[in-house]
N, C-alpha and C positions, 0 to 999 in steps of 0.2 A: 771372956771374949773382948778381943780389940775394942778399944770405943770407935775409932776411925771405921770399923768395921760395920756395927750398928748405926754412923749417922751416914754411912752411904746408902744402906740399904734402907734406910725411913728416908734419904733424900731425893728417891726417884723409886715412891712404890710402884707405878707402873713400868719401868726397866723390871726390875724384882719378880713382879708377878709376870713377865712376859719369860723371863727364863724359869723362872718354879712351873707354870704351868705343861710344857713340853716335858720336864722331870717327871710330872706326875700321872700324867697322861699314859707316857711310856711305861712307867714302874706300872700304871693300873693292868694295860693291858697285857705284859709278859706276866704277869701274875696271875691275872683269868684266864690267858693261853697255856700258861702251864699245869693251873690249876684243871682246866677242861681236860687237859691229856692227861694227868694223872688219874682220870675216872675213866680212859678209855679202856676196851677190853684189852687183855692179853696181846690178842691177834692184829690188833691195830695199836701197841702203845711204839711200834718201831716207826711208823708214820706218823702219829702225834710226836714222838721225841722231834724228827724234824723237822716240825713246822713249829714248834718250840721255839728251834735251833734258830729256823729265820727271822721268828718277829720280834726271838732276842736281838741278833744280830743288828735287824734292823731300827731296833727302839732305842737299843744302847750304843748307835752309831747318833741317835738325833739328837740323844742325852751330849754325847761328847763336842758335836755341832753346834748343841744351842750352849752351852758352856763358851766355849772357845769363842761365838762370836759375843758372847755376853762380854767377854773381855778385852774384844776389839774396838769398842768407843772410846775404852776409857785411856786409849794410848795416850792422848793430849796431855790429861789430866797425870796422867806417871811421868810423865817427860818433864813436865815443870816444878813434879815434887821433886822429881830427882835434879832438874837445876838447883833446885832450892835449898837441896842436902841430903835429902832422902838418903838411904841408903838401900841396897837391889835388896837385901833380906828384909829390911822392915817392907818397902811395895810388896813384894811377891808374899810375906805372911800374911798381907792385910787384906788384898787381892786374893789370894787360896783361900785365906779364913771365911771372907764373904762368900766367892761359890761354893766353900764346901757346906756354907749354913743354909744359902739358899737349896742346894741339889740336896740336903738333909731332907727341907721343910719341905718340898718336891717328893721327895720319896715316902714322905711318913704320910702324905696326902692322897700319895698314888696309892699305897696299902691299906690307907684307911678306906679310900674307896673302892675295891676290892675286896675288903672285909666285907661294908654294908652289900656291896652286888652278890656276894656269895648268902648272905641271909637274906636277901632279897627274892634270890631265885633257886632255893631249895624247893621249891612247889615244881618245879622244870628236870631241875635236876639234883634231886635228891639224894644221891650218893658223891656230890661233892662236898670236899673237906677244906678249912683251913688248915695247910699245913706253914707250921712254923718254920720249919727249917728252908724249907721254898720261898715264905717271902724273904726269909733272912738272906737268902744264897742272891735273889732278885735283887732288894735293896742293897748289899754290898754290890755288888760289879755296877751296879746304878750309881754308887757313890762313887766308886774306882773309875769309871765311863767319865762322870762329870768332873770330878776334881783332877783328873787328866788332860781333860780339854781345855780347862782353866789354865792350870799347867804347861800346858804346851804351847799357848798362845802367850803367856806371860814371860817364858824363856825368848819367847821370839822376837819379843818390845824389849827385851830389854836387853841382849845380843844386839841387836839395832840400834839402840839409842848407847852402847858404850864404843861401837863402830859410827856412829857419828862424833863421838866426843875424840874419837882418836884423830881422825881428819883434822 
């Protein structure tokens, strides 16, 4: 891992934990939601798949949201590496490397919490399972969600700032 990478994210653990937190939150609860519909009956799993469909939809939209604006501050701070010398692939590797590490720690947080809610509440509902390939299928698009948002805001800073340097 980047060093640049680990001393931004130990240089404002509260940034950090404000975007890991929306990451895991989200990953938890598409994972209980699916998890829950996957023990629906038969006759109701075409109604669980979609309400699935929405709180995927709309979890893995707040994941790409809080990414993107994660990397909306730090415009200033790229603008004057890149006076400096930077070059656009070292920012945007260092810049992706960090939100892909925090939406990682995000998502492994969101599952782990999941895990424990799922043995928590087998007394409730006892014919729910962990299934692996559900959280894996969750936690990917979770990581695709968030290092997209990254991504897309990062192309935009810096399509920007080489459209200022042409002026």
């Amino acid at each position: 891992m980047n060093k640049i990478v680990i001393t931004n994210l130990l240089h404002s653990p509260f940034r950090t934990l404000i975007t890991v937190s929306p990451v895991a939150i989200s990953t938890a609860v598409v994972s209980t939601v699916v998890g829950i519909c996957a023990t629906l009956p038969p006759e109701n799993l075409q109604g669980g798949k979609a309400i699935a469909a929405v709180f995927a939809a709309i979890c893995f939209s707040s994941i790409f949201v809080a990414t993107y604006s994660a990397v909306s501050p730090r415009t200033r701070q790229i603008a004057v590496m890149r006076a400096l010398g930077a070059c656009r692939l070292f920012l945007a590797r260092a810049v992706i490397g960090e939100m892909s590490l925090v939406v990682c720690l995000g998502v492994g947080l969101g599952a782990g919490v999941y895990v424990a809610a799922v043995h928590l509440s087998r007394s409730i509902y006892p014919s729910m399972a962990i299934s692996r390939s559900e959280i894996f299928v969750v936690s990917l698009v979770a990581v695709v969600a968030g290092v997209g948002g990254a991504l897309t805001r990062m192309l935009q800073i810096l399509s920007k700032f080489a459209t200022f340097l042409k002026k």
